[in-house]
C-alpha positions as CSV (number, residue, x, y, z in Angstrom):
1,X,-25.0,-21.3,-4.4
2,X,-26.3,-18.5,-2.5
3,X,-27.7,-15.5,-3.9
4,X,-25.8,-16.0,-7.6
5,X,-28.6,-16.7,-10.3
6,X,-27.2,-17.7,-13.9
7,X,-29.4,-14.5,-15.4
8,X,-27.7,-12.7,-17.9
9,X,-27.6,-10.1,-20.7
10,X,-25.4,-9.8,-23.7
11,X,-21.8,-8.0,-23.0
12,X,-20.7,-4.9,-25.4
13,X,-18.8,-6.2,-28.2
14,X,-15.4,-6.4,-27.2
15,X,-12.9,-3.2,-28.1
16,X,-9.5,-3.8,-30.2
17,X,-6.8,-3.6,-28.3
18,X,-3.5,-2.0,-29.6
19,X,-0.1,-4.8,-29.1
20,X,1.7,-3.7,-26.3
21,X,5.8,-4.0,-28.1
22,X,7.0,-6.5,-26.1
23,X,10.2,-4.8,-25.0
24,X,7.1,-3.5,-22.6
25,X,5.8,-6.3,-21.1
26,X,8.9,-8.6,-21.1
27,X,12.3,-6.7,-21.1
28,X,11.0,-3.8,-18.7
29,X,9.9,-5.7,-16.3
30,X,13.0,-7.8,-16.0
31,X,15.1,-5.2,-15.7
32,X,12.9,-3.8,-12.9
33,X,13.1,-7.0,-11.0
34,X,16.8,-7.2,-11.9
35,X,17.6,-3.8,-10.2
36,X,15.4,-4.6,-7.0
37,X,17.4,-7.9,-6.9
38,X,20.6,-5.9,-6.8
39,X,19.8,-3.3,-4.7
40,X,18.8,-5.6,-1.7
41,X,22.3,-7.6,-2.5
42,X,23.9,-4.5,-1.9
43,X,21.9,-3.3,0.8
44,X,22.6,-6.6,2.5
45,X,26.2,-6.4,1.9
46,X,26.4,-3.1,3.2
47,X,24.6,-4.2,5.9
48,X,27.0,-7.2,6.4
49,X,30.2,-5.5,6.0
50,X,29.5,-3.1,8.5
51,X,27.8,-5.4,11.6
52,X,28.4,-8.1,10.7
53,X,26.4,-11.8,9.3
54,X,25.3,-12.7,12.8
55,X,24.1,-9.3,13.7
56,X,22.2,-8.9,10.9
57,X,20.6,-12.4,11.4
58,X,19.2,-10.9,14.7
59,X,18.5,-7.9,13.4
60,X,16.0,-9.5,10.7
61,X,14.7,-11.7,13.6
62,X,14.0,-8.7,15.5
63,X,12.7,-6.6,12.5
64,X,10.1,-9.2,11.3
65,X,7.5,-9.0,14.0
66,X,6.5,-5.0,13.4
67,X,7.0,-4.9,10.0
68,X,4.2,-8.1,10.0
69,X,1.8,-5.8,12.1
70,X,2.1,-2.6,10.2
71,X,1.7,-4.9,6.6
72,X,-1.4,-6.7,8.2
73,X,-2.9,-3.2,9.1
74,X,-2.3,-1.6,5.5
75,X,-4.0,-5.0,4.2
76,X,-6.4,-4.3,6.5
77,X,-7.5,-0.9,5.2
78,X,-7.0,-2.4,1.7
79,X,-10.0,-5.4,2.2
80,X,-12.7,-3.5,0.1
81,X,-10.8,-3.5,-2.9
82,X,-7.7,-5.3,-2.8
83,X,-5.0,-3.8,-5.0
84,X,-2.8,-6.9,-7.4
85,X,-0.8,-8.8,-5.3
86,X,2.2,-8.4,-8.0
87,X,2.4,-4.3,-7.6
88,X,1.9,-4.5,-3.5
89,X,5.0,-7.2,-3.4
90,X,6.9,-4.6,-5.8
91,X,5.9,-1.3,-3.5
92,X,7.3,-2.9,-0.5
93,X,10.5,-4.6,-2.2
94,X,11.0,-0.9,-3.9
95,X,11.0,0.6,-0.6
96,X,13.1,-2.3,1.5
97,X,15.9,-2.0,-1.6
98,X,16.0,1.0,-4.0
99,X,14.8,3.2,-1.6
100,X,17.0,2.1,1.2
101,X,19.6,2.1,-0.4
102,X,19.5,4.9,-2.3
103,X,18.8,6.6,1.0
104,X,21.8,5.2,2.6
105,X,24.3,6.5,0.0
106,X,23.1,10.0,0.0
107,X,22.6,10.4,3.8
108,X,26.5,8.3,4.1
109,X,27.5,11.8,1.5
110,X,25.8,14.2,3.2
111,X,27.4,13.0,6.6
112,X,30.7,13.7,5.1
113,X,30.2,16.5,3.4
114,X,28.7,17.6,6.9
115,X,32.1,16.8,8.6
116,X,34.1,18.4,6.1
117,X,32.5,21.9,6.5
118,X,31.4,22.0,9.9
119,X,33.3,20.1,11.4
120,X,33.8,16.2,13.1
121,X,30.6,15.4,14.7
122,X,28.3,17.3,12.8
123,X,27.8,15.7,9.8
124,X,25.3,12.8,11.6
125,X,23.2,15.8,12.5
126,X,23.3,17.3,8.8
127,X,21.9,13.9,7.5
128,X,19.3,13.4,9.8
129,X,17.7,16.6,9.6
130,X,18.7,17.5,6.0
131,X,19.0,14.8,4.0
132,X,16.9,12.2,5.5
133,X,13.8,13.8,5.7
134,X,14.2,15.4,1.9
135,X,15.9,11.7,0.3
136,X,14.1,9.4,2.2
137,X,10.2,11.2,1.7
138,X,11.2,11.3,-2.3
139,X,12.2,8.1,-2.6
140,X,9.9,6.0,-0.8
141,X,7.4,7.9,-2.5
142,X,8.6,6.8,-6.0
143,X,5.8,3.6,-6.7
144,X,2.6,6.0,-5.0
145,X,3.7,8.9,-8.1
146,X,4.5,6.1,-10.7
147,X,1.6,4.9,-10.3
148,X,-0.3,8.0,-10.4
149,X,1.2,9.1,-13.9
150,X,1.4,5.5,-14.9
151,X,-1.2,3.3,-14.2
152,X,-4.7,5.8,-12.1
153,X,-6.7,3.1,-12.9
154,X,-5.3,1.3,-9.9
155,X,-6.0,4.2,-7.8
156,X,-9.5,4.3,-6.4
157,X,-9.1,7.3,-4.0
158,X,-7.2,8.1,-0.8
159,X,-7.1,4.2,0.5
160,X,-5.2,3.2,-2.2
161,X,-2.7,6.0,-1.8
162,X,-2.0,5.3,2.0
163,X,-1.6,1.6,0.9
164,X,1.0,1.9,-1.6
165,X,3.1,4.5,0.5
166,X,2.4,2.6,3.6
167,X,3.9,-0.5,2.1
168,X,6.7,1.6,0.6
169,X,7.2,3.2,3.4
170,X,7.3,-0.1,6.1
171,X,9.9,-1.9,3.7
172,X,12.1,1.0,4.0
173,X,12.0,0.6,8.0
174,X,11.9,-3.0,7.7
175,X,15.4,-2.4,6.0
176,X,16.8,-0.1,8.6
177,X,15.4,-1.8,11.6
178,X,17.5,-4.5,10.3
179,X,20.5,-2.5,10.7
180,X,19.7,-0.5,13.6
181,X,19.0,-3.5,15.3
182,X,22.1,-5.3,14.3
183,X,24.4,-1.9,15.0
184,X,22.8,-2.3,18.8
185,X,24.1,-5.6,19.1
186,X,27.5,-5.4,17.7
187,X,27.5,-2.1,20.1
188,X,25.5,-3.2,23.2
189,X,24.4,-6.4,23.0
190,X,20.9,-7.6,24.0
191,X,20.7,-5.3,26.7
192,X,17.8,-5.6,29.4
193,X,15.0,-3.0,28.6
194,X,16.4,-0.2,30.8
195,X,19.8,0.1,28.8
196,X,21.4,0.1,25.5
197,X,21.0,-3.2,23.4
198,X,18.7,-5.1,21.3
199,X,15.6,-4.9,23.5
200,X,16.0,-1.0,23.9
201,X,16.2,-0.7,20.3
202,X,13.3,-3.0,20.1
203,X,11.1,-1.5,22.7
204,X,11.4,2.2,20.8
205,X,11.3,1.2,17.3
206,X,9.1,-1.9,17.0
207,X,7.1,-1.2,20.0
208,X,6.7,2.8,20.3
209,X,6.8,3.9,16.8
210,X,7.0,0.9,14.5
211,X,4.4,3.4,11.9
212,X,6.5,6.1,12.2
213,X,8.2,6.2,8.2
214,X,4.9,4.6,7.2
215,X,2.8,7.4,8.8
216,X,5.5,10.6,6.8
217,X,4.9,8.7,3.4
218,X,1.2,8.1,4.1
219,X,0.6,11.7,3.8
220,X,1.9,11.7,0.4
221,X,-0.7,8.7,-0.5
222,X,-3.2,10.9,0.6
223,X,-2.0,13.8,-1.7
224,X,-1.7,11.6,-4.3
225,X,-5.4,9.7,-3.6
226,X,-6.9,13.1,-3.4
227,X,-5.8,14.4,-6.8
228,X,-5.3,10.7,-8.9
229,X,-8.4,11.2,-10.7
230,X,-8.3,15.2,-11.2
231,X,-7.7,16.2,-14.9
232,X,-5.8,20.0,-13.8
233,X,-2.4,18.9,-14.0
234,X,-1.5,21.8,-11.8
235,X,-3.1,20.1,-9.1
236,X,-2.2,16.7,-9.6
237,X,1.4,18.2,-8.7
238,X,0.7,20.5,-6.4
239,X,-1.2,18.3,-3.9
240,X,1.4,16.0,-4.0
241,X,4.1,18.4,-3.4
242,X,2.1,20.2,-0.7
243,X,1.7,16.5,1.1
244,X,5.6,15.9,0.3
245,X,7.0,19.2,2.2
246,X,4.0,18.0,4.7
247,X,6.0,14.8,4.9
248,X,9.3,16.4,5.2
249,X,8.8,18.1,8.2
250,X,7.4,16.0,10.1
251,X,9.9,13.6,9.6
252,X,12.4,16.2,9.9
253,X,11.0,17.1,13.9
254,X,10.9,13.7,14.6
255,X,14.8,12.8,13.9
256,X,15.4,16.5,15.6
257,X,13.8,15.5,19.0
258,X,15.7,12.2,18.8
259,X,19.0,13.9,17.7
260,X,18.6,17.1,19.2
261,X,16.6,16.8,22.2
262,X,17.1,15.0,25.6
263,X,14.1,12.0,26.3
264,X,11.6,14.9,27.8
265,X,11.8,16.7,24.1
266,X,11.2,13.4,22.5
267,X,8.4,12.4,24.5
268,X,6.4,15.7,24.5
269,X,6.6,15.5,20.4
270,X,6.0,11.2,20.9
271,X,2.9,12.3,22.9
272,X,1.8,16.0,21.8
273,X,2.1,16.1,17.9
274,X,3.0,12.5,16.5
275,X,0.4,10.5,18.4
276,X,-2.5,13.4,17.8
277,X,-1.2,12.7,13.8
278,X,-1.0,9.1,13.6
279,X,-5.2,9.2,15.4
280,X,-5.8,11.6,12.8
281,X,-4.4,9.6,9.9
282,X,-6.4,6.4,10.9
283,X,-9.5,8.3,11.0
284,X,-9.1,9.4,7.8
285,X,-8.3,5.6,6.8
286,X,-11.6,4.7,8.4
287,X,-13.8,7.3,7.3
288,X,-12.1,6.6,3.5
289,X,-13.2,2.7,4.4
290,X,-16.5,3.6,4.9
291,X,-17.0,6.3,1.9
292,X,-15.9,3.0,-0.3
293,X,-18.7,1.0,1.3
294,X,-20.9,3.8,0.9
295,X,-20.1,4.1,-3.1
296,X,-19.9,0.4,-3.9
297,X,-23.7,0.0,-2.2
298,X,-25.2,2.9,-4.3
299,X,-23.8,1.5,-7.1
300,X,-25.3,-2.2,-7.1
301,X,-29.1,-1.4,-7.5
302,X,-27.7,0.1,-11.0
303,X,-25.6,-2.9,-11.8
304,X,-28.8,-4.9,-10.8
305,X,-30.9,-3.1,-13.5
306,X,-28.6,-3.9,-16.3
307,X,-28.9,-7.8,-15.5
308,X,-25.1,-7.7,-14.4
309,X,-25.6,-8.9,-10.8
310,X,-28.9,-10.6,-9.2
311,X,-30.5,-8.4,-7.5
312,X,-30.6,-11.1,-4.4
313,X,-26.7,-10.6,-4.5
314,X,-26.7,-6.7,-3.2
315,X,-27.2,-7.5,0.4
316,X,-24.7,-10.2,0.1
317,X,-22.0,-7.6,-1.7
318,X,-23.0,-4.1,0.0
319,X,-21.2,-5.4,3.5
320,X,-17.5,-6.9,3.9
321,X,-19.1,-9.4,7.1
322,X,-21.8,-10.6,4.6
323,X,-19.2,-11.2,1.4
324,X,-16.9,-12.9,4.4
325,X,-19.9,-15.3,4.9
326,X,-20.4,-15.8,1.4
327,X,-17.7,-17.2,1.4
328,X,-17.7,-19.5,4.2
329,X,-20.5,-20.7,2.9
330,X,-19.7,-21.3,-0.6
331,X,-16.6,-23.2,1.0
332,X,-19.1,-25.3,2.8
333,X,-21.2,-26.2,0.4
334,X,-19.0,-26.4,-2.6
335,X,-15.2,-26.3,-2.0
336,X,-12.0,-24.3,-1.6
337,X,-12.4,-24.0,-5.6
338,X,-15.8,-22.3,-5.1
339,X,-15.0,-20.1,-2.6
340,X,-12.3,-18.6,-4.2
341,X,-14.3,-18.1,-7.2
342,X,-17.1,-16.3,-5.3
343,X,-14.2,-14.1,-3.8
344,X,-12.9,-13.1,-7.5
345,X,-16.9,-12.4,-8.0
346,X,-16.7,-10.1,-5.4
347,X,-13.7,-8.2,-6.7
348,X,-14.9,-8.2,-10.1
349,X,-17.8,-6.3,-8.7
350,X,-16.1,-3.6,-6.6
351,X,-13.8,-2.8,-9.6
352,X,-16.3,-2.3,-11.6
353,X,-18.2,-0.1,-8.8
354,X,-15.4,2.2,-8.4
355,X,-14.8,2.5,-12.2
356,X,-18.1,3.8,-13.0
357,X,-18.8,5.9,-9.8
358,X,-22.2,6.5,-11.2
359,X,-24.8,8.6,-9.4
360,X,-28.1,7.3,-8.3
361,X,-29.3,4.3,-10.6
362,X,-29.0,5.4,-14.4
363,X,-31.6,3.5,-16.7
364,X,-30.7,-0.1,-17.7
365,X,-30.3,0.4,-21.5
366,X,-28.3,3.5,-21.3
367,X,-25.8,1.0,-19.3
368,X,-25.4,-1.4,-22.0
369,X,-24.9,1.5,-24.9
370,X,-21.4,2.3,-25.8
371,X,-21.1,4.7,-23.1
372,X,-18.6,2.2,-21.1
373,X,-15.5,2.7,-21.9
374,X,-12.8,0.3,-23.0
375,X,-11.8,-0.3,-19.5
376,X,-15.0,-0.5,-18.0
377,X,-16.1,-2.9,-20.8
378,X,-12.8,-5.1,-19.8
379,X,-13.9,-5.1,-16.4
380,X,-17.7,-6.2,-17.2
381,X,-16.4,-9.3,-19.2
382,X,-14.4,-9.9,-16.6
383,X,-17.3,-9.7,-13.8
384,X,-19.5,-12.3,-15.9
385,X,-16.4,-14.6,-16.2
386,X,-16.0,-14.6,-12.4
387,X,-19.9,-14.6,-11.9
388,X,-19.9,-17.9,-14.1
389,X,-17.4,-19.6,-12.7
390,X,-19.0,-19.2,-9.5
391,X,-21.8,-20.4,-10.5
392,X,-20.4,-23.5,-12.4
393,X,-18.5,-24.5,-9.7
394,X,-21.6,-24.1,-6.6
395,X,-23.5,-26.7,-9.2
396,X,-21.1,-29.2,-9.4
397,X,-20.5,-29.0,-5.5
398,X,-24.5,-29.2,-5.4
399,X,-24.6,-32.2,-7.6
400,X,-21.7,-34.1,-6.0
């Protein structure tokens, strides 16, 4: 197979690793999955009682096709070093059940309460400008702050953060699109475009601002990506907090010009302050992209020193287009099997790239010393078990 030699020098002995109880890594995450489960029965029930089962069929329908783009985009960001499958799926159930409806029981109180002291008609406006903003930013950002505290090593800088709130973030709207979309059609019907209905509600929230929750909750991912790594715990809150009131606000203009204002208020913030945002955001998202590339291709001439990668291989992993044609070509030649193997190479490498962030291309031997650290010394194993699986499998597509 192209570019992958079978070269290779002798792995650290392996580090002891303490039992994880298994309440941990059994009972936990049951009962995780177990509350996510009921949450989106009760969201859906809600849902149900109030539009109705065939409204809500059209409102999914209708609520698929954004929530598929803005997915595909935070995937998109995410193709350098794609974060587990298992804690993606998780982020965007949290924010699609728990979030939602955790959201949708304190904004229902709030609009009450909002009634009961001001009077008929104004508790809707206390819970969009109140409550939303403040619930909704908090609890979608749950999984980006859990993971922070919980689990860093996932986080590899600012990318990572927009991804998990992004994801958060669009199964939260995928969740009230469904019901916004269902409450136009019990209401309006389809409508044509120009008046209430379906296609109205369609046109300005899958159409005109389908990243609109994802873009509020993204700035918390990038409070969090900033500050994951720091070890002043003072700022690993503050930034956070600083990017959540950030969050808060904005969200809290947007629901005012839709509540508050007439269509000329909502279109000069659409146009003047949310759109100049949202550019703003994706160049940040691209210049992160780029900064990744940028480590991850400083970083292989070191890796090719210690006899961890052939040093033919750092042209082929420096460059997403080249790792894509590795690929292809590894398909080609040797099979679905060996394609996906050169793909989990690939991975093996950037993780290991982005855990040991070295500067410039430290000497060979010092590399191999104790100096890795337990996780960096997982990740290595696992690099050569990719890297000879690869290989194993481009031979056996040679030789049949």
């Amino acid at each position: 197979m192209k570019g992958v030699t079978t070269d290779s020098k002798p792995s650290p002995p392996p580090t002891l690793r303490r039992h994880t109880p298994r309440r941990v890594t059994v009972l936990l995450p049951l009962v995780g999955i177990a509350c996510l489960a009921l949450s989106g029965l009760l969201v859906l029930g809600l849902a149900t009682v109030r539009v109705g089962v065939l409204a809500v069929l059209i409102g999914v329908v209708a609520a698929v096709v954004p929530v598929l783009v803005v997915v595909a985009a935070f995937l998109w960001i995410d193709r350098w070093e794609p974060e587990p499958a298992k804690l993606l799926l998780l982020t965007f159930a949290w924010g699609a059940c728990v979030a939602t409806l955790t959201a949708l029981l304190v904004n229902d109180t709030a609009q009450a309460l909002g009634d009961l002291l001001l009077g008929s008609g104004q508790g809707g406006k206390v819970s969009a400008l109140v409550s939303a903003p403040l619930v909704e930013e908090a609890v979608k950002a749950v999984p980006v702050i859990a993971l922070m505290w919980r689990r860093s090593h996932e986080f590899d800088g600012v990318v990572d953060g927009i991804v998990y709130a992004g994801l958060s973030a669009a199964g939260f709207a995928f969740t009230e699109n469904v019901y916004y979309f269902g409450r136009a059609f019990v209401d309006y019907g389809f409508g044509d475009g120009l008046s209430a209905g379906v296609v109205a509600a369609f046109l300005l929230r899958g159409l005109l601002s389908p990243f609109a929750h994802p873009l509020f909750t993204v700035l918390i991912g990038i409070g969090v990506g900033l500050v994951v790594h720091s070890r002043r715990r003072g700022r690993k809150f503050g930034v956070p907090f600083a990017a959540y009131v950030g969050a808060v606000l904005l969200h809290a203009l947007w629901n005012a010009s839709a509540t508050l204002g007439g269509s000329d208020v909502f279109l000069n913030v659409y146009f003047l302050i949310m759109v100049p945002i949202f550019t703003a955001v994706v160049l940040i998202m691209m210049w992160q992209r780029r900064r990744e590339q940028r480590i991850i291709a400083a970083t292989l001439p070191g890796m090719a020193d210690a006899g961890w990668i052939a040093r033919s291989e750092i042209p082929l992993l420096a460059d997403l287009r080249q790792r894509k044609k590795w690929r292809r070509q590894a398909r080609a030649e040797s099979g679905r099997a060996a394609a996906k193997a050169v793909g989990a190479y690939q991975s093996a490498v950037t993780e290991l790239a982005f855990a040991r962030r070295w500067e410039g291309s430290p000497a060979s031997e010092r590399m191999r010393t104790d100096y890795l650290s337990m996780r960096q010394a997982s990740l290595l194993a696992v690099l050569k078990e990719t890297r000879a699986e690869a290989v194993r499998l481009a031979r056996a597509g040679t030789d049949g």
